[in-house]
C-alpha positions in Angstrom: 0.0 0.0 0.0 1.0 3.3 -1.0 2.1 6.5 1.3 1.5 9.6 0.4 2.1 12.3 2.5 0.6 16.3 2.3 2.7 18.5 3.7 1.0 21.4 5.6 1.6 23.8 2.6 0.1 21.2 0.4 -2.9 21.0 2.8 -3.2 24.8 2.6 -2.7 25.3 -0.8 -5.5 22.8 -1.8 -9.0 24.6 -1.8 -11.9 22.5 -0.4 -13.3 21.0 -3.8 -9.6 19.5 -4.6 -7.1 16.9 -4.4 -3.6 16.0 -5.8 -4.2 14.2 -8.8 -0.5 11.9 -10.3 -0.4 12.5 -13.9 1.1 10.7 -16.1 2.4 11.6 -19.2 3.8 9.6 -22.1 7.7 10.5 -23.3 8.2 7.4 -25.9 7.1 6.0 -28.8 8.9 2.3 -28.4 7.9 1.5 -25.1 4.3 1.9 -24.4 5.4 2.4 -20.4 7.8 5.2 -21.1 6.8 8.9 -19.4 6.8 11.1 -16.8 4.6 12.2 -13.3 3.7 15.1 -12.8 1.4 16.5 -10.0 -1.4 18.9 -10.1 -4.4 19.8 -8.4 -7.2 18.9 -9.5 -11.4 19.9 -8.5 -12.9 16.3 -7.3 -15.6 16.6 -10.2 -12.8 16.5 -12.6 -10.8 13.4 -11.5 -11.4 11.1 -14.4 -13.3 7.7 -13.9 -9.8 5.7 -14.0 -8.1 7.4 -11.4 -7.1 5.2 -8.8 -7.2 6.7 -5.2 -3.6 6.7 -3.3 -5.3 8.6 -0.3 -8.0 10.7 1.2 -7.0 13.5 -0.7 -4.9 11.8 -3.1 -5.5 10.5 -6.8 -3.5 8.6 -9.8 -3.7 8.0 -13.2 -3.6 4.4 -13.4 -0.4 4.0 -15.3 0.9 6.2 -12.2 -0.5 4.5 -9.8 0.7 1.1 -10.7 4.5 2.5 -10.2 3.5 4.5 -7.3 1.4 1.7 -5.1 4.4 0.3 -3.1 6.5 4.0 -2.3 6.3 6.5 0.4 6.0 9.9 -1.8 5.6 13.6 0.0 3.9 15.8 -1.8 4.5 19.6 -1.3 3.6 23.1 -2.7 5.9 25.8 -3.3 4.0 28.9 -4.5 5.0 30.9 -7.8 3.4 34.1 -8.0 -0.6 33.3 -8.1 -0.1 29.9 -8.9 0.7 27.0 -7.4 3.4 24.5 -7.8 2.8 21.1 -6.1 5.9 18.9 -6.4 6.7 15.2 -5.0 10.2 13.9 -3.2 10.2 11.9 -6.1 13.9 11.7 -8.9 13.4 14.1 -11.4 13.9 10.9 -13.6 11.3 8.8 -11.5 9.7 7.9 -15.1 12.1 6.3 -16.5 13.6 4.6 -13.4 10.1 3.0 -12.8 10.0 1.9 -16.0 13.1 -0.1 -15.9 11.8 -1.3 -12.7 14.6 0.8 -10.3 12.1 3.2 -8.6 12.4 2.3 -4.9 13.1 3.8 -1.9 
């Protein structure tokens, strides 16, 4: 089972109708598993059907979540402006080393 974690600025930055939703994002054309996370937030009504759930507040697209199910992740926000920036703890390269199967903690 999965861990994700909220920070407090995470907690704060998310308004009451949202939750962190794990994107992911395809980066190649020869393996069909090849991309990217990224991490946004998202309004509840918007999370699509195959989201899996990773938390209370916490969502995945299924691709994501099947690399993301096993790991203790903390997700944070780091304000830019008027946006909002929500990162993980996870490698930059966390894609591709999931991928290959090397995405552990």
């Amino acid at each position: 089972m999965s861990s994700i974690t909220l920070t407090p600025a995470a907690l704060d930055a998310l308004r009451g109708d949202e939750v962190v939703y794990f994107d992911w994002h395809v980066t190649g054309l020869c393996c069909a598993d090849a991309g990217e996370f990224s991490v946004r937030a998202l309004r509840r009504t918007k999370v699509p059907r195959r989201a899996r759930r990773l938390g209370d507040q916490v969502y995945a697209h299924p691709t994501a979540w099947v690399h993301l199910a096993e790991l203790t992740v903390a997700v944070d926000c780091r304000p830019l402006g008027r946006w909002r920036r929500f990162i993980s703890d996870l490698p930059p390269d966390a894609g591709l080393r999931s991928c290959l199967g090397r995405l552990t903690r």
